[in-house]
C-alpha angles and dihedrals in degrees: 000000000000109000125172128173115209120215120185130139116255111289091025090106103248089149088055101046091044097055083051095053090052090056102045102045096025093246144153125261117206126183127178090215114051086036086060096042093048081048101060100035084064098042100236126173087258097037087062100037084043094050095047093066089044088054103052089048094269141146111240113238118265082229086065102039084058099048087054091055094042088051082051095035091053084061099065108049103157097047104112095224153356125261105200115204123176095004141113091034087169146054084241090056101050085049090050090053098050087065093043087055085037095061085052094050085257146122144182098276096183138020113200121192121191108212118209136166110246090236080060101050084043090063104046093048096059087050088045082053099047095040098036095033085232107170094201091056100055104069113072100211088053097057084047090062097043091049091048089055102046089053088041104047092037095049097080084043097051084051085055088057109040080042079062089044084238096115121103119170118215129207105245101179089084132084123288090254087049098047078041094052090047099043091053090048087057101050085036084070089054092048129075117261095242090055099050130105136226108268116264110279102251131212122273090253088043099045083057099052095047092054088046086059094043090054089052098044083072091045088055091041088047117113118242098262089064095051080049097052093044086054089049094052096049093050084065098044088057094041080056093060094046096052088047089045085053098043088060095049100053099075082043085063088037090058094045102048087049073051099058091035095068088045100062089045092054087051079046093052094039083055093052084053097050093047093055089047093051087048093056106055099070088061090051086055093050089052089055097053088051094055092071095049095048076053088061097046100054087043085052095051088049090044094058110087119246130260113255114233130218121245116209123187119246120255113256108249115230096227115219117259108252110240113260097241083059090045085047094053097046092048094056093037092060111100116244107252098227089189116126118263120241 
């Protein structure tokens, strides 16, 4: 038979966990506390001998305890294990199961404890109060308590069984299909080949993350000289990068220094300028020192007297005879003066 008992704190889905198990590996599921609720609710011998330590404050026998499951456990004689959750919650239970399992040829065969960080538990508490209307999970002080003695009442049990090599801790932080996946691998260990499943179909997400830490289980397991030649590998591949990263920027340095270069001929350039600039204004100075003088000058030539010029008198200019035929004319052609004579 295949019988497993389940730890896990309060909010680390033991219940969940549990119903998947059951399904998976046709199992039976006992809790102590539903078997005493349903006990009681019925009115069974148990139930009343059970419900008259409860209510004075007591914890009920393990002898009774054992009888209840063995009256569940009777019901279902073709299920092919027990799955325990809840129970044993002390070192004198899971004593008191071994001889229960002892008296059927029979044994634990697996403790499972789910392993969850107590924010965490904190967390899905609240949400299992606000979506399941649960009272005991809605004040945080109270789910404190119950968290602190469960660590504090489980910790000698989980010793018993690691003591019987029959302990395995689970990671409980992740999903349920993740906590599921890890919880079949570990009772898969404790079944015959030829009985096991395929594991569970995860997620997307899931299925990525598990390859991821199946890649990574050979890296750990790897001897030294491979994490030294992956080191190695991966020197030269940066070394790679680094020799590409240089070769682009080399026509980069190249641009900017031809760059530079036309800049500082252009300063060149802009200094020749200057230079000629500050070389002819001297000149310009000079020329303006000679203006004034040129201004005396000129004052000094108006200032001479001028030379007196001679005038001489124009030659007289024999004029031409007229011809006699033109005396003639002219004389004929004057008027007589008819005035009188004086």
């Amino acid at each position: 038979m295949l019988n497993i008992v389940i730890f896990g704190p309060p909010g680390s889905g033991k219940g969940t966990q549990s119903a998947k198990l059951v399904d998976r590996y046709n199992l039976v599921h006992l809790s102590t506390g539903d078997i005493f609720r349903q006990n009681i609710k019925e009115g069974t011998d148990l139930g009343t001998l059970a419900s008259a330590f409860m209510d004075r404050g007591e914890l009920v026998p393990d002898d009774v305890t054992i009888k209840m499951l063995e009256a569940v456990v009777s019901r279902f004689p073709k299920a092919k294990g027990i799955i325990f959750d809840g129970f044993p919650r002390t070192v004198a239970q899971a004593e008191a199961l071994d001889r229960y399992l002892g008296h059927k040829n029979s044994e634990v065969t697996l403790m499972l404890s789910l392993e969850v960080e107590d924010d965490e538990l904190m967390k899905r508490m609240k949400h299992r109060a606000e979506t399941e209307g649960r009272a005991d999970d809605q004040d945080e002080n109270v789910i404190k308590n119950r968290i602190g003695e469960y660590s504090y009442k489980t910790a000698p049990l989980k010793d018993y069984y690691y003591a019987h090599n029959k302990a395995q801790s689970i990671n409980g932080m992740g999903s349920v299909d993740e906590i599921f996946t890890e919880l079949c691998r570990a009772v898969d260990q404790n079944i015959p080949r030829e009985e096991r499943k395929p594991e569970p179909i995860l997620p997307k997400k899931a299925a990525v993350k598990e390859v991821a830490v199946k890649k990574a289980e050979p890296a750990k397991k790897a001897p030294a000289k491979k994490a030294a030649v992956k080191k190695a590998v991966k020197k030269v591949a940066v070394k790679k990068v680094a020799v590409k990263k240089a070769t682009k920027a080399k026509p980069v340095k190249k641009a900017v220094k031809k760059a530079a270069k036309k800049v500082g001929a252009k300063k060149a350039a802009v200094k020749k300028v200057k230079k000629k600039v500050v070389a002819k204004k001297p000149s310009a100075k000079k020329s303006a020192q000679a203006k004034p003088a040129k201004k005396a000058v000129k004052k000094s030539v108006e200032k001479k007297p001028e030379k007196k010029v001679s005038k001489s008198k124009p030659k007289k200019t024999s004029k031409p005879k007229p011809s006699k035929k033109v005396v003639k004319k002219n004389t004929k052609s004057k008027p007589k003066s008819k005035g009188k004579r004086r």
